[in-house]
ChimeraX commands (.cxc) that place a marker at each C-alpha (Angstrom):
marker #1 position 83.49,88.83,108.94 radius 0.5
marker #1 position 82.82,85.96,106.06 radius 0.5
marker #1 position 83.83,87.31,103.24 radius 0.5
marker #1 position 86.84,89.60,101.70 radius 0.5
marker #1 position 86.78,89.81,97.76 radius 0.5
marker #1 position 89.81,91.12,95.60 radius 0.5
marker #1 position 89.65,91.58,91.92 radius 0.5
marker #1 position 91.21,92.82,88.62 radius 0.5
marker #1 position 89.85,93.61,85.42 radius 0.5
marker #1 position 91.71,91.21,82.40 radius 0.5
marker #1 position 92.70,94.44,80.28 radius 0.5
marker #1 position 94.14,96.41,83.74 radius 0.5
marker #1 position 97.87,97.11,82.81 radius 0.5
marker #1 position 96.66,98.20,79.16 radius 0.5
marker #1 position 96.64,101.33,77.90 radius 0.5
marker #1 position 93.23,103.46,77.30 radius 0.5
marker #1 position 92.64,103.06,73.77 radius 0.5
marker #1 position 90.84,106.48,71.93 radius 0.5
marker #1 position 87.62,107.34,73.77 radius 0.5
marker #1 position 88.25,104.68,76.49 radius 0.5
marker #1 position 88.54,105.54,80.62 radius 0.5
marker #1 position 89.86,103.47,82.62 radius 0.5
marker #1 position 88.83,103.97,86.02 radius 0.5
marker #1 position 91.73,104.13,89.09 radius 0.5
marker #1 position 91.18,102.56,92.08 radius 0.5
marker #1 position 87.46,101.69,93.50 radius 0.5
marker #1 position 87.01,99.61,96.99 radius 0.5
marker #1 position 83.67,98.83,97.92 radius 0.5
marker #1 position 82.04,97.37,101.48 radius 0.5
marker #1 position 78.77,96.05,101.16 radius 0.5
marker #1 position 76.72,95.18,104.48 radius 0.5
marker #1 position 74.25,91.84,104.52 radius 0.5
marker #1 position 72.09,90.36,106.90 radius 0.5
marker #1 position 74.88,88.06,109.45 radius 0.5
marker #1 position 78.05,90.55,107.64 radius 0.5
marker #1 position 79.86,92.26,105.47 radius 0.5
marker #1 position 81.61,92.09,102.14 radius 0.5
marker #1 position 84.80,93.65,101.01 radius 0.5
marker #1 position 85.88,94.52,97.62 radius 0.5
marker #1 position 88.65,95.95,95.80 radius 0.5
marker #1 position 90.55,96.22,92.46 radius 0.5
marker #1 position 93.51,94.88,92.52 radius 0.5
marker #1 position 96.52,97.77,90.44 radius 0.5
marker #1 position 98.25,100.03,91.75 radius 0.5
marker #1 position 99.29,102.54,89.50 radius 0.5
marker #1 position 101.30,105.57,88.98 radius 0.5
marker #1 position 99.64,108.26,86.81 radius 0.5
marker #1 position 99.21,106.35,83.63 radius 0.5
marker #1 position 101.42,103.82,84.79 radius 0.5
marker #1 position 100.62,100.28,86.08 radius 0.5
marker #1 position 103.31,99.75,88.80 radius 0.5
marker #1 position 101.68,96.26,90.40 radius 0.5
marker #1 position 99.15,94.92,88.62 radius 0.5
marker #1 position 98.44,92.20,91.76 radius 0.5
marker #1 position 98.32,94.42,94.80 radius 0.5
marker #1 position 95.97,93.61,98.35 radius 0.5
marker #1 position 94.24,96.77,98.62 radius 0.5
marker #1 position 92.31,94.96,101.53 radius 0.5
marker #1 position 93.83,94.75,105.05 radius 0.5
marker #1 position 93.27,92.69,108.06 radius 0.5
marker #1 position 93.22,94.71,111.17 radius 0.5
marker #1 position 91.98,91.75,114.06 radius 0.5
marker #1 position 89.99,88.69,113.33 radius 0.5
marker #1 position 87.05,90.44,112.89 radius 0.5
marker #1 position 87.91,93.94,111.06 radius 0.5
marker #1 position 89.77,94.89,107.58 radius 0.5
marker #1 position 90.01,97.65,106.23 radius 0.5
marker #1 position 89.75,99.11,102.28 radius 0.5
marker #1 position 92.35,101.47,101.37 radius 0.5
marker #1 position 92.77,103.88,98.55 radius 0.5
marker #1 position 94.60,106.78,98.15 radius 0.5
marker #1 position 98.31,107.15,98.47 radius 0.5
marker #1 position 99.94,103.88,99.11 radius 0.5
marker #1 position 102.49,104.42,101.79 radius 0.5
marker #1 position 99.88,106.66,103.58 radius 0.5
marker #1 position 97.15,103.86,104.19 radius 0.5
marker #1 position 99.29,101.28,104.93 radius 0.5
marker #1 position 101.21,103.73,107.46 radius 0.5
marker #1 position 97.51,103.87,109.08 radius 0.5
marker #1 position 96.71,100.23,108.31 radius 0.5
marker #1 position 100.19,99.60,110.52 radius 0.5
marker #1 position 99.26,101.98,113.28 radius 0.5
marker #1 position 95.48,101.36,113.44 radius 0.5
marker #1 position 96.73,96.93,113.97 radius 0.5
marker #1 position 99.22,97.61,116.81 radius 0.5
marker #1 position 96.49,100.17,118.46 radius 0.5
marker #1 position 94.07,97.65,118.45 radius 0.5
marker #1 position 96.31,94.89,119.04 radius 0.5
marker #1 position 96.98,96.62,122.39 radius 0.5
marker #1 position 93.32,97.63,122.90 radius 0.5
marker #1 position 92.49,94.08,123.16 radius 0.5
marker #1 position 94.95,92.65,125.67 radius 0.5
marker #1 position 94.17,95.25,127.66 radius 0.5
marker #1 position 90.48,94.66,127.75 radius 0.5
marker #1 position 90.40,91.18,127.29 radius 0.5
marker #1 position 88.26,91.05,124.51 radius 0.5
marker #1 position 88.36,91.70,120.65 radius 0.5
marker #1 position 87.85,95.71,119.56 radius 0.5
marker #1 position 84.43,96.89,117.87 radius 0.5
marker #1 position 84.36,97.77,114.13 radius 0.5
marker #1 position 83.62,101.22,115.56 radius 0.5
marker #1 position 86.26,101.35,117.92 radius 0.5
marker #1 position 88.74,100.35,114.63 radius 0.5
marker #1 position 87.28,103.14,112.20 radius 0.5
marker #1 position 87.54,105.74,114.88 radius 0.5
marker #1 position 91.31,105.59,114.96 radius 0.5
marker #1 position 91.33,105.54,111.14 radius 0.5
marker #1 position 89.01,108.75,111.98 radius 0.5
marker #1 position 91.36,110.10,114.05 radius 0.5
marker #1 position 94.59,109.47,112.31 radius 0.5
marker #1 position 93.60,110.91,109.41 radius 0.5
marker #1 position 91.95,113.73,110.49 radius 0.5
marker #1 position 94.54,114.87,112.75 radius 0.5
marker #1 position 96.91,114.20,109.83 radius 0.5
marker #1 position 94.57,114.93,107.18 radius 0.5
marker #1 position 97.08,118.13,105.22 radius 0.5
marker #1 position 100.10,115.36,105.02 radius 0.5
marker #1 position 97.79,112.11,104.08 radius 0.5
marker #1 position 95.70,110.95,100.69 radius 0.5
marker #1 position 94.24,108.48,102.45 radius 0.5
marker #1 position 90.56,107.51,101.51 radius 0.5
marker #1 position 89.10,104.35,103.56 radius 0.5
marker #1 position 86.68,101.73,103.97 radius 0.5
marker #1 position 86.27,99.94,107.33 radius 0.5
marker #1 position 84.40,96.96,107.43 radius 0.5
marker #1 position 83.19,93.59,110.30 radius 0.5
marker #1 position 81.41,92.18,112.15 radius 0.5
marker #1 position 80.94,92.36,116.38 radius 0.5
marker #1 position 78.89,90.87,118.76 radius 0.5
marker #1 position 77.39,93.99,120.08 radius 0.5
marker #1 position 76.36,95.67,116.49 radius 0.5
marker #1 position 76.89,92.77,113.92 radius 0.5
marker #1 position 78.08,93.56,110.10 radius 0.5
marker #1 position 79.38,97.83,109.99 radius 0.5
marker #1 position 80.66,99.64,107.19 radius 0.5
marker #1 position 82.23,102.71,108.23 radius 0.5
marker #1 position 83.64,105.55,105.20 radius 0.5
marker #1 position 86.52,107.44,105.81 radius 0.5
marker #1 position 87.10,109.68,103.20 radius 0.5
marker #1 position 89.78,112.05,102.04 radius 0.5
marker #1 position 90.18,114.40,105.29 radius 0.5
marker #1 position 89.18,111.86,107.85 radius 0.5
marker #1 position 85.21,112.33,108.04 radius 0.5
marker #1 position 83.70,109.17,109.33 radius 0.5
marker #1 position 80.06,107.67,107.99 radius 0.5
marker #1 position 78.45,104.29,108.67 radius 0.5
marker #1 position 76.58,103.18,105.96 radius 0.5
marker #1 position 74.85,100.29,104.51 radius 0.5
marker #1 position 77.57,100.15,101.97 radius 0.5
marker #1 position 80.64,102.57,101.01 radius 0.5
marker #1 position 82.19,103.18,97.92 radius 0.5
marker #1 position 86.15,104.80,97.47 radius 0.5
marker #1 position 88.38,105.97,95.31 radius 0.5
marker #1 position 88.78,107.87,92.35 radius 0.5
marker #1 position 86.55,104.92,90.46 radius 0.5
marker #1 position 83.84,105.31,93.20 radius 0.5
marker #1 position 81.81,108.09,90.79 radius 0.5
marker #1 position 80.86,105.53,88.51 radius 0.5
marker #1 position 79.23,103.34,90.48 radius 0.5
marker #1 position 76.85,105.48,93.16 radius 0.5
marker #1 position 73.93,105.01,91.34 radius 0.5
marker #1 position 73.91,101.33,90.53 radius 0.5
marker #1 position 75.18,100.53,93.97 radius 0.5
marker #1 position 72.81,102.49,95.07 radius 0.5
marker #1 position 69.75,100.94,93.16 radius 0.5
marker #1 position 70.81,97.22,93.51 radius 0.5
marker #1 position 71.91,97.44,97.41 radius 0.5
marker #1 position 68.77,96.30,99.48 radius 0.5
marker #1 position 67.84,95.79,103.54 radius 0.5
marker #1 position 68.53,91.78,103.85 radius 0.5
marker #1 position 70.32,90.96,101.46 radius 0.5
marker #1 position 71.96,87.51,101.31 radius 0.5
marker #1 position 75.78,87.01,101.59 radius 0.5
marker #1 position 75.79,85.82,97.70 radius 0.5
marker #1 position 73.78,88.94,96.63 radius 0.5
marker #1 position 75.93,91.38,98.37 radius 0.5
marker #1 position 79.17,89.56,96.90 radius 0.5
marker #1 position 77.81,90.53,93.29 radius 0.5
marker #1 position 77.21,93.78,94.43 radius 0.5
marker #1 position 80.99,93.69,95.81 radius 0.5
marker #1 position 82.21,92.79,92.42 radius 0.5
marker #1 position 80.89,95.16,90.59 radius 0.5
marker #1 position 83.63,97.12,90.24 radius 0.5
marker #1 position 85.78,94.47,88.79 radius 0.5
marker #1 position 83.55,94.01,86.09 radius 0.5
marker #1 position 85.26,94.52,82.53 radius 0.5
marker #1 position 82.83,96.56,80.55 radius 0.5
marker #1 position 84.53,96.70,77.46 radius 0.5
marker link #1:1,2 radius 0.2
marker link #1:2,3 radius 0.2
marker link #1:3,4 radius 0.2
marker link #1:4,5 radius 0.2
marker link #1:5,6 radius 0.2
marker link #1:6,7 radius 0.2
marker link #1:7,8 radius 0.2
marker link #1:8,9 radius 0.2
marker link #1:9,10 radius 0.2
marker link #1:10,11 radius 0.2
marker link #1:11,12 radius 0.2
marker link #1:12,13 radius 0.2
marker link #1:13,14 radius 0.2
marker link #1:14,15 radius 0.2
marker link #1:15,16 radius 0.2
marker link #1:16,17 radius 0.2
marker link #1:17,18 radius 0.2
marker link #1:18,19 radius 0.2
marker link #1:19,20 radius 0.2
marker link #1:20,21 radius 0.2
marker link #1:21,22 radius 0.2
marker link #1:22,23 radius 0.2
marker link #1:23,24 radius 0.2
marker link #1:24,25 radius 0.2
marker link #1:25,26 radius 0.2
marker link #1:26,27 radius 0.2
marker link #1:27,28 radius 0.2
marker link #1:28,29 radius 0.2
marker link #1:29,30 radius 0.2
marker link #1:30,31 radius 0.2
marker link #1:31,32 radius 0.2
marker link #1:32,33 radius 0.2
marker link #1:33,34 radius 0.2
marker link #1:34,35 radius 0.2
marker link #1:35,36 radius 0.2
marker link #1:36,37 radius 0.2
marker link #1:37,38 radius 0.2
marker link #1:38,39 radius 0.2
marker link #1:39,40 radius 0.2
marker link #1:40,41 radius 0.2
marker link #1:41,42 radius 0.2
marker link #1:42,43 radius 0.2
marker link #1:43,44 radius 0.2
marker link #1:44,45 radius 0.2
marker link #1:45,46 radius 0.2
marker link #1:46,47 radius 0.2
marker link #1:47,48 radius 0.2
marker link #1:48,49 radius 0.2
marker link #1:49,50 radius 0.2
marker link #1:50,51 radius 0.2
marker link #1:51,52 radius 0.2
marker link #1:52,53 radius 0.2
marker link #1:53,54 radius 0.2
marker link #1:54,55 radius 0.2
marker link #1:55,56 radius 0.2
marker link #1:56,57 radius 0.2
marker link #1:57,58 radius 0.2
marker link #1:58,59 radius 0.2
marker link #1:59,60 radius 0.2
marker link #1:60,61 radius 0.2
marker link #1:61,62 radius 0.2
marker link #1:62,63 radius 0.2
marker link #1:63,64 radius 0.2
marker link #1:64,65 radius 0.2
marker link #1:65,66 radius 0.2
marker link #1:66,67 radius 0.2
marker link #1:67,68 radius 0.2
marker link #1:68,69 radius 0.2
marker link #1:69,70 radius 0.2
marker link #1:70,71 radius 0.2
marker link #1:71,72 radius 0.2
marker link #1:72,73 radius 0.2
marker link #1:73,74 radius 0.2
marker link #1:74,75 radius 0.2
marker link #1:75,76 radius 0.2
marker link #1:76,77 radius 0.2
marker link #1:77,78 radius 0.2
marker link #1:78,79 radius 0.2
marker link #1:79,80 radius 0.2
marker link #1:80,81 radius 0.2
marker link #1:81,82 radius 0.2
marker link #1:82,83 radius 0.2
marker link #1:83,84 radius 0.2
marker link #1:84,85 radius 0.2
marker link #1:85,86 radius 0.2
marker link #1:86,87 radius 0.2
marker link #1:87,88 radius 0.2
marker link #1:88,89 radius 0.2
marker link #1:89,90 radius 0.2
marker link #1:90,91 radius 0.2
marker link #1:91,92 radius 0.2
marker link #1:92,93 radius 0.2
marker link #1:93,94 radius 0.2
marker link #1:94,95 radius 0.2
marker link #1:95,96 radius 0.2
marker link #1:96,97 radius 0.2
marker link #1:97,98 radius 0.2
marker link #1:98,99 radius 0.2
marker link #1:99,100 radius 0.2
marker link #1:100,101 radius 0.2
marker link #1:101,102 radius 0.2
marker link #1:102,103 radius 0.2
marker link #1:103,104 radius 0.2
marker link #1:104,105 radius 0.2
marker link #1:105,106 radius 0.2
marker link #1:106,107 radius 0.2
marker link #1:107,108 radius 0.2
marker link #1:108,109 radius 0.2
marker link #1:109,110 radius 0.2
marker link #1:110,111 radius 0.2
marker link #1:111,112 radius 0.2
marker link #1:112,113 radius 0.2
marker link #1:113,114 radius 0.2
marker link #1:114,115 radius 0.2
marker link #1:115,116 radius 0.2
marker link #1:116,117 radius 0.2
marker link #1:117,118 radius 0.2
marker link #1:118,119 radius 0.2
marker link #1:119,120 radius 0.2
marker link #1:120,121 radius 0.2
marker link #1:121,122 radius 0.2
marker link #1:122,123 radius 0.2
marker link #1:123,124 radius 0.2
marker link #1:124,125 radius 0.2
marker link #1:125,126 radius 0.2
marker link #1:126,127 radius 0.2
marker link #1:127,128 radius 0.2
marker link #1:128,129 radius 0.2
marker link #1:129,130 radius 0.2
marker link #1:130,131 radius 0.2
marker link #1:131,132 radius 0.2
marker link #1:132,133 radius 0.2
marker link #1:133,134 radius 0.2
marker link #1:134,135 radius 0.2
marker link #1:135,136 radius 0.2
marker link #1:136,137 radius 0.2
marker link #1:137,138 radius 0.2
marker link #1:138,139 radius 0.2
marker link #1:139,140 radius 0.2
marker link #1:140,141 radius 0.2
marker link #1:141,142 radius 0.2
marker link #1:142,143 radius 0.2
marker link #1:143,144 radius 0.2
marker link #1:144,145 radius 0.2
marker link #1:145,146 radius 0.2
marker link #1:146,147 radius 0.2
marker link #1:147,148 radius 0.2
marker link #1:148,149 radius 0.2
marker link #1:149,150 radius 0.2
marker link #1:150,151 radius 0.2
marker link #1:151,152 radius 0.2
marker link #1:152,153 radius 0.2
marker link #1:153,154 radius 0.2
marker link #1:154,155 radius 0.2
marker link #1:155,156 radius 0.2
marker link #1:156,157 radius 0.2
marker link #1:157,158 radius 0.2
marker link #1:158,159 radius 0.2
marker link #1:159,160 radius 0.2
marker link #1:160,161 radius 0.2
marker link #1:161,162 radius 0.2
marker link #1:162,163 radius 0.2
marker link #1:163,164 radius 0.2
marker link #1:164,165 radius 0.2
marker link #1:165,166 radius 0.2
marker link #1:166,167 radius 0.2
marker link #1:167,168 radius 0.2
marker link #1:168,169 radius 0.2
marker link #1:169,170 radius 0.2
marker link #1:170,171 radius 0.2
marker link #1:171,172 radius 0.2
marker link #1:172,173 radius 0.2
marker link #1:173,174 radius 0.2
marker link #1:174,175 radius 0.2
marker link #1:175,176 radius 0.2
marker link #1:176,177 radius 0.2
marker link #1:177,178 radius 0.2
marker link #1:178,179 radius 0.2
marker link #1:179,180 radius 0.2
marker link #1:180,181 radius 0.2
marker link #1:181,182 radius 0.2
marker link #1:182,183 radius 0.2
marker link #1:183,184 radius 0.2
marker link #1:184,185 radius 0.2
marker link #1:185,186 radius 0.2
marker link #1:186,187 radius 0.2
marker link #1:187,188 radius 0.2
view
């Protein structure tokens, strides 16, 4: 994978002023021709609250694979845990590094077989030799969808249709890190 972007808007741990939303958590995986990008806003927040205004809301799962989370904190990173020492054990037994697809299956599975007890809403995202650059969704209730890019969280409404009009077959690795950022952008 080349490239794994975090971000925060300037105004994140202030208050909505009259008429203004703030939006909660987005992530974002973009796929380009030779990878993928990785984005993600950076609070973590509880209702109104700003608990962490600096948090990683992007994993590494091998040297090729990370992972997006939203969702309930201690959920995802419960999976994130599982998901590492699963793969970690798929590869010395095969001798060789795990497929993105192998890694968002056992999201899949985890949180599908789990899916009443977890808020867990994630984006898998890498590069292997056999498929190159994959972005696989798993959303609330452990459904799993590659896509060209994925959007998450309770932010992700916002941004469908511009995502969806500026993403583009063969697209460099800069263009697809704007298109990462986007969420980070301060509109205000």
């Amino acid at each position: 994978m080349d490239s794994a972007h975090s971000c925060s808007s300037a105004a994140a741990g202030e208050a909505p002023t009259t008429g203004e939303h703030r939006m909660g958590t987005t992530i974002v995986g973009v796929c380009y021709e030779g990878g993928v990008v990785l984005g993600a806003d950076s609070r973590t927040s509880t209702g109104m609250y700003v608990a962490n205004r600096a948090s990683d809301k992007i994993t590494q799962l091998t040297d090729n694979v990370y992972v997006c989370r939203s969702g309930s904190a201690a959920d995802t990173q419960v999976i994130s845990d599982y998901v590492r020492y699963f793969l970690h054990q798929h590869t010395i037994q095969l001798g060789q590094p795990a497929t993105v697809k192998v890694a968002a299956n056992l999201i899949r599975l985890l949180a599908y077989q789990n899916k009443n007890m977890l808020q867990a809403g994630m984006i898998i995202g890498g590069w292997d030799k056999y498929e190159g650059g994959q972005i696989f969704s798993v959303p609330l209730g452990g459904t799993i969808l590659r896509q060209p890019f994925a959007i998450g969280g309770s932010g992700s409404s916002y941004l469908y249709a511009l995502l969806d009009h500026e993403w583009r077959e063969g697209m460099s690795q800069e263009e697809a890190e704007v298109c990462s950022q986007v969420p980070c952008l301060d509109t205000n």
